[in-house]
C-alpha positions as CSV (number, residue, x, y, z in Angstrom):
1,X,11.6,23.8,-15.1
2,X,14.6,24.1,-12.8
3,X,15.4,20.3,-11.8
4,X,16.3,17.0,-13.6
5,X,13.7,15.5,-14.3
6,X,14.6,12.0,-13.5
7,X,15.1,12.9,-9.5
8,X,11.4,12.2,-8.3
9,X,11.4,13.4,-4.6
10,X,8.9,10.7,-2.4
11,X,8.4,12.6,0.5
12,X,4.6,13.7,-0.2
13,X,3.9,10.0,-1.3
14,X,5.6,9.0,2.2
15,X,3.6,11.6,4.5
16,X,0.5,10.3,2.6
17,X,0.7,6.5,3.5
18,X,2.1,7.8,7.2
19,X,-1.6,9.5,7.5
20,X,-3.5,6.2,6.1
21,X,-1.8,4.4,9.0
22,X,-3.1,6.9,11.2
23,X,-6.0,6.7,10.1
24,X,-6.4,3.3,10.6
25,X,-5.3,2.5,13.8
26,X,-7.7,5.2,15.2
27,X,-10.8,4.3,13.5
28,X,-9.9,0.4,14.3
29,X,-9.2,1.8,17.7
30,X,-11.9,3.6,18.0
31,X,-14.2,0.6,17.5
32,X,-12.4,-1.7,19.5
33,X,-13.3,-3.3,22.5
34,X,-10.5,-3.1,24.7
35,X,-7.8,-3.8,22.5
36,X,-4.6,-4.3,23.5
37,X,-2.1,-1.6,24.2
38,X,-0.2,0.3,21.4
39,X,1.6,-1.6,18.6
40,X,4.7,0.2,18.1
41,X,4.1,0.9,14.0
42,X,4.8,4.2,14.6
43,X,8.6,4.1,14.1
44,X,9.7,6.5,11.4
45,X,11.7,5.5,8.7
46,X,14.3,7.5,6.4
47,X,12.7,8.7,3.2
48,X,13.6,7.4,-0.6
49,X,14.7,9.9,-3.4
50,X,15.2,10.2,-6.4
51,X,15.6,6.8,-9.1
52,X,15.4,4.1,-6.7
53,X,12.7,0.7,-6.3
54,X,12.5,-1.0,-2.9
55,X,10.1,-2.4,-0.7
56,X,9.1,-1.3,2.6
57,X,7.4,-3.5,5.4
58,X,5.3,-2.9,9.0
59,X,3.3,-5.6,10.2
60,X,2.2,-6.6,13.8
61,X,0.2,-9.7,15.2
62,X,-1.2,-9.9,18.8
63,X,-3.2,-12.2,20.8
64,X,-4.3,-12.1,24.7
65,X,-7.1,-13.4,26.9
66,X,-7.5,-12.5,30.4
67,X,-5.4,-14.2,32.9
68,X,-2.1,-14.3,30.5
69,X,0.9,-12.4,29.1
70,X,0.1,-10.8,25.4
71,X,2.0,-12.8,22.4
72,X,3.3,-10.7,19.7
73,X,5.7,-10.8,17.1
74,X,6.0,-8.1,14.2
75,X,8.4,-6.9,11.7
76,X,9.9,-3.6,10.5
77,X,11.7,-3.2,7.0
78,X,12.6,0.7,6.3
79,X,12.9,1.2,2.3
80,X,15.6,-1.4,1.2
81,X,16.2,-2.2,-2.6
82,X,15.5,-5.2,-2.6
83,X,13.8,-6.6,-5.8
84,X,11.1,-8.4,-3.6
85,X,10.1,-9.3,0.4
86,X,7.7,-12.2,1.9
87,X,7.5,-12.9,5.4
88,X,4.6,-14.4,8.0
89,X,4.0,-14.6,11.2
90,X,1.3,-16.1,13.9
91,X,0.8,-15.8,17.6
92,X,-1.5,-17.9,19.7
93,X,-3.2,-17.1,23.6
94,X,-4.8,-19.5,25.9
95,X,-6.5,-19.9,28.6
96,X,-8.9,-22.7,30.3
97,X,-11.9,-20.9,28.8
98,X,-10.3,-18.3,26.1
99,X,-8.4,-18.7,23.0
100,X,-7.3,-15.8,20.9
101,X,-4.8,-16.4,17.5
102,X,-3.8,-13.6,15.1
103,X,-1.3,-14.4,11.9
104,X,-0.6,-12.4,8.4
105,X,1.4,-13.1,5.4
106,X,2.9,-11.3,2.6
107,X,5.2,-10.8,-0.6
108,X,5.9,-7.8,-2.3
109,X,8.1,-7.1,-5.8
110,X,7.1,-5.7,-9.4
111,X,4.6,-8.3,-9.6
112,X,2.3,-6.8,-7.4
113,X,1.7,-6.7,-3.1
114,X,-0.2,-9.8,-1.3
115,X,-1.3,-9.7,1.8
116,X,-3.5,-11.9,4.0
117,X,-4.3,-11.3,7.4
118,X,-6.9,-13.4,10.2
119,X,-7.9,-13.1,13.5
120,X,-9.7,-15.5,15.3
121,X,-10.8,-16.2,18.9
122,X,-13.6,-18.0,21.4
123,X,-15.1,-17.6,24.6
124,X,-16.5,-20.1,26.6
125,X,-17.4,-18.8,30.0
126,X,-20.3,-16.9,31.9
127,X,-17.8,-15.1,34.4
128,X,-15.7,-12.6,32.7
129,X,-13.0,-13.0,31.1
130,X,-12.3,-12.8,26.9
131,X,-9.6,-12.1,24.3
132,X,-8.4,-9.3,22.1
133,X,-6.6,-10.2,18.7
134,X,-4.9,-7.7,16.0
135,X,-3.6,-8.2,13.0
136,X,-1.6,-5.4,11.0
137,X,-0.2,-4.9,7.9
138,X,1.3,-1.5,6.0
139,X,3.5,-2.7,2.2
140,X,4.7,-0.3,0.1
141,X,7.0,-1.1,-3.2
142,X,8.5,1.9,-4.9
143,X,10.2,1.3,-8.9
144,X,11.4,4.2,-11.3
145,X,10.2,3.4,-15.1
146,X,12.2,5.0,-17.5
147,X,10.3,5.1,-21.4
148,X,11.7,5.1,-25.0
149,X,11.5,5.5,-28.2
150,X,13.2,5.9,-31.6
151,X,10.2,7.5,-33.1
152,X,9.8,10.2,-30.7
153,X,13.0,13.6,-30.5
154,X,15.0,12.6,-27.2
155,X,15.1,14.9,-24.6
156,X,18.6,16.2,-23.4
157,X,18.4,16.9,-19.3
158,X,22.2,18.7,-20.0
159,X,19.5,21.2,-21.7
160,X,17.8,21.4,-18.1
161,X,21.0,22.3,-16.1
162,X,21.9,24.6,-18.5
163,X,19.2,26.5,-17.8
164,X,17.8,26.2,-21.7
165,X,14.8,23.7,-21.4
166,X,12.7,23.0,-24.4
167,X,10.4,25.4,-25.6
168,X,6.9,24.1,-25.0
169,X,6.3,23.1,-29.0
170,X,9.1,21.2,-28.3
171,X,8.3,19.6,-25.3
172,X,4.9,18.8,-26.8
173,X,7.0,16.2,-29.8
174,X,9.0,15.2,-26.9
175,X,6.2,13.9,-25.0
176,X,5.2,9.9,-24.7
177,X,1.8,9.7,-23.4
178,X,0.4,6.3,-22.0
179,X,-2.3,4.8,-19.1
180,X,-1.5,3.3,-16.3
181,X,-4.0,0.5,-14.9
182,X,-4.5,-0.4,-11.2
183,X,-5.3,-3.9,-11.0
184,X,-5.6,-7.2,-8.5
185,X,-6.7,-10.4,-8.4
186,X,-10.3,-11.4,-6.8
187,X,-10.0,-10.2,-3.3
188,X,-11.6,-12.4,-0.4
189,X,-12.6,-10.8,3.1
190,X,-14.6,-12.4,5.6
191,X,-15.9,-12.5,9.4
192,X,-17.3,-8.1,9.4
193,X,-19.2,-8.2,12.7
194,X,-19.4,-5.2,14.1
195,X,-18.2,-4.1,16.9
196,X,-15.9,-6.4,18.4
197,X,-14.7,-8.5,15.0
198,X,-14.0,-5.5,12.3
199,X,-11.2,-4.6,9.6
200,X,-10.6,-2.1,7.3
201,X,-8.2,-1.7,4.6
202,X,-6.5,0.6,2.3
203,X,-5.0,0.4,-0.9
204,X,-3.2,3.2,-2.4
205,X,-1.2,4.2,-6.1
206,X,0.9,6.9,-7.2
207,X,2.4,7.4,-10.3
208,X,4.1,10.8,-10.5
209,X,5.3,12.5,-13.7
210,X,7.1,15.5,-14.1
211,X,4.2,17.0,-16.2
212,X,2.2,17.6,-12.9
213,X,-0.3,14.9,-12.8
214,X,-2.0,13.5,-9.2
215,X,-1.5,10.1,-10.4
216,X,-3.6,7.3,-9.1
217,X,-6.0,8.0,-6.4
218,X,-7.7,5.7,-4.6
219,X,-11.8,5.8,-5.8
220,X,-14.5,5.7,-2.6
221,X,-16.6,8.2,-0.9
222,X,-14.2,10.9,1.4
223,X,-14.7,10.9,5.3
224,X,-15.5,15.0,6.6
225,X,-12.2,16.6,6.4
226,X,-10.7,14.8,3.4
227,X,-9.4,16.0,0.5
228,X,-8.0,15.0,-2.7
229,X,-4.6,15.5,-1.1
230,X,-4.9,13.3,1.9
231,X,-8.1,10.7,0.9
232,X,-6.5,7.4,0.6
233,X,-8.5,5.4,2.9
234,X,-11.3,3.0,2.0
235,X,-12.6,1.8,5.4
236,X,-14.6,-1.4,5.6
237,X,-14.0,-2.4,1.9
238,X,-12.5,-5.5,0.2
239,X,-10.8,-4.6,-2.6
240,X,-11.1,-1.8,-5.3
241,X,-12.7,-1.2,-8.3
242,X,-11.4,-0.6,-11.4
243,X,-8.8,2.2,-11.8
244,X,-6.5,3.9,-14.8
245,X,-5.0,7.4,-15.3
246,X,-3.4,9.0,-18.3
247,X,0.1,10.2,-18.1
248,X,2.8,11.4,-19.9
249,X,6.6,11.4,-19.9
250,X,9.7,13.2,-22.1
251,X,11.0,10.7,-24.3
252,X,14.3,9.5,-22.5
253,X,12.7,10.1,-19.2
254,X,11.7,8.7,-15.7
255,X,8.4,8.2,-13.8
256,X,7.8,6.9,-9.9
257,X,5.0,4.3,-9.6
258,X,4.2,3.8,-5.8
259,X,1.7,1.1,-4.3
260,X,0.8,1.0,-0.7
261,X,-1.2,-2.0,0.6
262,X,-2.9,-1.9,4.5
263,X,-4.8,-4.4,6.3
264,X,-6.2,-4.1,9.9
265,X,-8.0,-6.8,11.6
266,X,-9.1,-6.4,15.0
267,X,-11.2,-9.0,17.4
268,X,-13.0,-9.1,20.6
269,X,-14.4,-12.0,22.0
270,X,-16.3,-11.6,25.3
271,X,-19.9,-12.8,27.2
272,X,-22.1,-11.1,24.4
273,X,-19.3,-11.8,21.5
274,X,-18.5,-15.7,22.0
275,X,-16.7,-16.3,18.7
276,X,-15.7,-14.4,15.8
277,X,-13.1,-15.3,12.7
278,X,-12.0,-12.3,10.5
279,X,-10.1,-13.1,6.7
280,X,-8.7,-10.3,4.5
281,X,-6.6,-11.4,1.5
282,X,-5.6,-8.9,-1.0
283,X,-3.8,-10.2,-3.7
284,X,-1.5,-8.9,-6.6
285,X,-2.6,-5.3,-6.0
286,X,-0.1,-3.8,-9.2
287,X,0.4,-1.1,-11.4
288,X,0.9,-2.0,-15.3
289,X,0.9,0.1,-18.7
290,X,-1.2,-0.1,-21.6
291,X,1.0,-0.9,-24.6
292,X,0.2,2.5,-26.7
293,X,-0.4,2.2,-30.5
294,X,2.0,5.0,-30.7
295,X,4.6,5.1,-30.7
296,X,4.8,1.3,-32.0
297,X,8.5,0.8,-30.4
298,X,7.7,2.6,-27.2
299,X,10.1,0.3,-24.2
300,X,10.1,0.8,-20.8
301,X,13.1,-0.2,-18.5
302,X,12.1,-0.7,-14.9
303,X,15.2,0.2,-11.9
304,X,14.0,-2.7,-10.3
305,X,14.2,-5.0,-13.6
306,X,10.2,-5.7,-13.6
307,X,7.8,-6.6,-16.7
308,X,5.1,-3.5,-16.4
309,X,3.2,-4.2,-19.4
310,X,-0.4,-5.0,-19.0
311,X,-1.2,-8.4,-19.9
């Protein structure tokens, strides 16, 4: 092992939530009945390393029926460390026989990510016309736990750039191991008609440790072409089922816990589709540990100051 083991690189974890956006805007794309044009969530952002927590925010809302300029307001938050973020945002579009409306809101910290998103609309005429609506959201919150215990030899990472890392009987007395849950409260989604009124979402944890786990993977059938390394998507789906993985972590040492939250809403209203009202709430989608029976004394000190214990 030729690096300290409390610098946890992110860029793999980034690349991964860059291709669940992709995803999502083509299939919701895809489906779409002439949408509006392009977002502009595809703005790159720097890339966090190393012991560091932070948020990171995207989100877009649009709304336009025929005959009138396209409302839209959105927000973009590259990784800051900030302890927690909420925001929310709604556009309306009108005409004498359309209305289109598209809003979201959201807060993210150690807690756990929330994020609600609707589109609505309504046609009322035999002659043409109709609305498109959107409604985006992509949430990440990144934290660094470091664990401890009395009971349990202390690794030394001078030992690492020495070039003299434990043997592997040591490592093994070194090692704390402990399970991580993935939880959230009852999720609500509403309004799936498809075509033209149609979400999906994506939820997405990580926790990487320096013994060479996968961490958290989101649970759901793959689409053709998926793999373990890539398959975070859960189209159509509210919510997630119930999730844990086992980890482990030298005594003294640091883990990355990652959650990545995505909502997309998209609407269509039209002579065949008069109405339609979509509602996606996901809420407190978090990352705790299972207090271990050993060792009994076993503390863990979050970067971002957070309380990770399961209740």
């Amino acid at each position: 092992m030729d690096r300290d083991p409390k610098m946890v690189p992110l860029n793999r974890v980034t690349r991964l939530c860059a291709l669940t956006l992709t995803m999502l805007m083509s299939l919701a794309a895809a489906r779409a009945q002439g949408p509006p044009e392009g977002s502009g969530l595809g703005a790159s952002c720097p890339e966090p390393m190393g012991n560091f927590f932070g948020h990171f925010v995207m989100t877009d809302a649009i709304a336009f029926v025929a005959g009138r300029n396209r409302e839209e307001k959105k927000e973009k938050t590259c990784w800051v460390a900030g302890p927690s973020a909420s925001g929310q945002n709604r556009v309306e579009s009108q005409s004498g026989e359309d209305a289109m409306a598209a809003e979201y809101s959201y807060t993210i910290s150690a807690a756990g990510i929330s994020a609600a998103a609707k589109v609505s609309g309504q046609h009322n005429s035999d002659h043409g016309g109709g609305g498109s609506g959107v409604s985006m959201l992509w949430l990440m919150w990144h934290d660094t736990l470091t664990f401890h215990s009395s009971q349990i030899p202390l690794v030394d990472p001078n030992d690492y750039r020495r070039g003299h890392p434990p043997t592997p009987e040591q490592l093994v007395e070194q090692m704390i191991h402990f399970k991580v849950k993935l939880l959230q409260s009852p999720p609500q989604c509403s309004g799936l008609k498809e075509p033209e009124f149609h979400y999906l979402t994506a939820v997405a944890a990580v926790v990487v440790d320096i013994g060479g786990g996968k961490g958290i993977i989101a649970p759901g059938g793959a689409p053709p072409g998926a793999t373990s390394e890539n398959w975070l998507l859960r189209a159509d789906t509210c919510g997630i089922p119930a999730s844990s993985v086992t980890a482990q972590v030298p005594n003294g040492q640091s883990v990355a816990v990652h959650i990545t939250v995505q909502e997309n809403l998209l609407g269509n209203t039209n002579e065949k589709t008069r109405a339609g009202n979509l509602k996606v709430d996901l809420s407190a989608e978090r990352l705790c540990v299972v207090r271990p029976a050993k060792p009994s004394d076993l503390t863990i000190t979050a970067a971002s100051g957070g309380d990770y214990w399961c209740p």
